[in-house]
N, C-alpha and C positions, 0 to 999 in steps of 0.2 A: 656499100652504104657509107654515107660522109658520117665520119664517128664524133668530129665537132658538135655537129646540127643533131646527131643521134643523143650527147648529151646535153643540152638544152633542152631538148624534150623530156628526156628523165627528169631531171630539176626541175624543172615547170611542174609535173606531174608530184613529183616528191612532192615539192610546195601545197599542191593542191594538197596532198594525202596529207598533209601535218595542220591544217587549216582546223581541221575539228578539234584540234590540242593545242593551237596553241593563239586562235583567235576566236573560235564559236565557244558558247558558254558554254559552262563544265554540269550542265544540269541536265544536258538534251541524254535521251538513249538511242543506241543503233538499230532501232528494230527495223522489224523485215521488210518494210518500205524505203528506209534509207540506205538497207545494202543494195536493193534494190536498184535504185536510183544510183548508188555508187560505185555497182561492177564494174562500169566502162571505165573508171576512172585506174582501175587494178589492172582491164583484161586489155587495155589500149598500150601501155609501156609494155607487157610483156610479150605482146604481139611482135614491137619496133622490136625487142632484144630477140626475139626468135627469126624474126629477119635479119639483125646482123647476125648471129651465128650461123646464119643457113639456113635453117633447120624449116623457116617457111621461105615462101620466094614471093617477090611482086606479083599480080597478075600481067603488071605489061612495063615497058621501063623508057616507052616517048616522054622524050620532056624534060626526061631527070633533071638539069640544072633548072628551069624553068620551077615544077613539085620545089626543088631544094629552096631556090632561094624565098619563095613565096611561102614553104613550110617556116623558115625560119622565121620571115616575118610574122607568119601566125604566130610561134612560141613568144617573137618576143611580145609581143604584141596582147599576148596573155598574161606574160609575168606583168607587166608596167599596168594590165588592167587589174592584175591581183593588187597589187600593190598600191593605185590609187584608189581603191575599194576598201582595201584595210586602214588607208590612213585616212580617209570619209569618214569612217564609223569612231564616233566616240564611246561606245558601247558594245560590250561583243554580242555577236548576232543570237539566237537560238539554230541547231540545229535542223535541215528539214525536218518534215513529217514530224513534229513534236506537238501536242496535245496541247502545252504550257507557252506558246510563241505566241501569247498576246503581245500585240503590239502595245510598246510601251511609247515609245513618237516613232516617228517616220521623215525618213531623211531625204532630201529634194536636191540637195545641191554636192557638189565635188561630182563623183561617181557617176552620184546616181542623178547627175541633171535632166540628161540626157534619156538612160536607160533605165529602165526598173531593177534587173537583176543586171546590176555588173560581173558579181559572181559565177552566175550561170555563161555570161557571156565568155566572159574568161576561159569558162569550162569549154565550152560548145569551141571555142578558137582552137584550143590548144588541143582535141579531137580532131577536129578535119586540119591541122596541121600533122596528125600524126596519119591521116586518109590522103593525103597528098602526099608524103614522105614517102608511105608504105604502101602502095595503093595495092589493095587484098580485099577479096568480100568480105573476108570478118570486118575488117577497119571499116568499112562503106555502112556495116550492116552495127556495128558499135556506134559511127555515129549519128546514123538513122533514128537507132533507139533512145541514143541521150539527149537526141532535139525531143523525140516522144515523150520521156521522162520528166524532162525538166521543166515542158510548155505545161504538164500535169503539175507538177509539183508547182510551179508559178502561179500559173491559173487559181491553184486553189488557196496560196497566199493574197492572190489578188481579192477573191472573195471575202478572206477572214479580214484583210487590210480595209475592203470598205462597208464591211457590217462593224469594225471597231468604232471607237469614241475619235477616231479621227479621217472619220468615212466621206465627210464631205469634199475635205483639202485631200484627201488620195484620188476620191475619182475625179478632182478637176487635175490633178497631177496625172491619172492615167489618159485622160485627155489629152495631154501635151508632152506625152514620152513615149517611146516604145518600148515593146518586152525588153528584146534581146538587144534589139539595132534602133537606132537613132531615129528617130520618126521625123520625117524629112518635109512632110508635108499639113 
């Protein structure tokens, strides 16, 4: 395995795992929804390390420079979406699944012009970068579950976001953006 491309995807990954310390408010709790939701984000790096050591193997290895160079694009492609995601927000986010994640306003432009969840996007990239990298049914069946999870956890911010006091301007905003990916049409 390319141990370059192998650390970029830890960093990516680190970055994600430090995001609740040191950008989401210090208010939210971990409960059992949010581990939940954030196994993959644990069980995905540790997968890529037990491929480099061996210890698991690919299911097939066509392609490999092809996987590579298109993995790394996913990583980077996720840092720079973390990255202008966090410098959008003037205020740090709540944590999912939080009780207390009233919207306070709602942000339209940088990031989130385009997408509603840049985050989630970020997330969901830097997963099937690591399903390309290491192609294994766990990986496939990791990132399976964190599209499941996240379109859950989305979905139901989308609901809370247009029963808020700022319900009108979101759903003509969900009108004209996509979840994940850029609504084209």
């Amino acid at each position: 395995m390319n141990l370059p491309l192998i650390t970029v995807a830890l960093v990516n990954f680190i970055i994600i795992g430090l995001l609740p310390r040191f950008f989401f408010r210090a208010d939210g709790k971990f409960n059992l929804r949010w581990w939940a939701t954030a196994a993959p984000f644990f069980a995905g790096p540790v997968l890529l390390v037990l491929g480099l050591f061996g210890i698991l193997t690919p299911e097939y290895f066509d392609y490999q420079l092809a996987r590579e160079i298109l993995g790394g694009a996913l990583f980077s492609g996720s840092l720079f979406l973390i990255g202008l995601t966090v410098g959008t927000n003037r205020v740090p986010l709540a944590l999912w699944h939080q009780e207390n994640d009233a919207p306070k306003n709602i942000v339209t432009y940088g990031a989130y012009r385009l997408i509603r969840h840049p985050f989630y996007s970020s997330f969901l990239t830097a997963m099937l970068g690591i399903a390309l990298v290491f192609p294994h049914v766990l990986t496939g069946l990791l990132f399976l579950y964190m599209c499941f999870a996240l379109n859950l956890t989305a979905a139901r911010e989308e609901r809370r976001l247009s029963e808020s006091a700022f319900g009108k301007e979101y759903r003509e905003y969900l009108a004209r953006s996509g979840r994940f990916l850029p609504r084209l049409f």
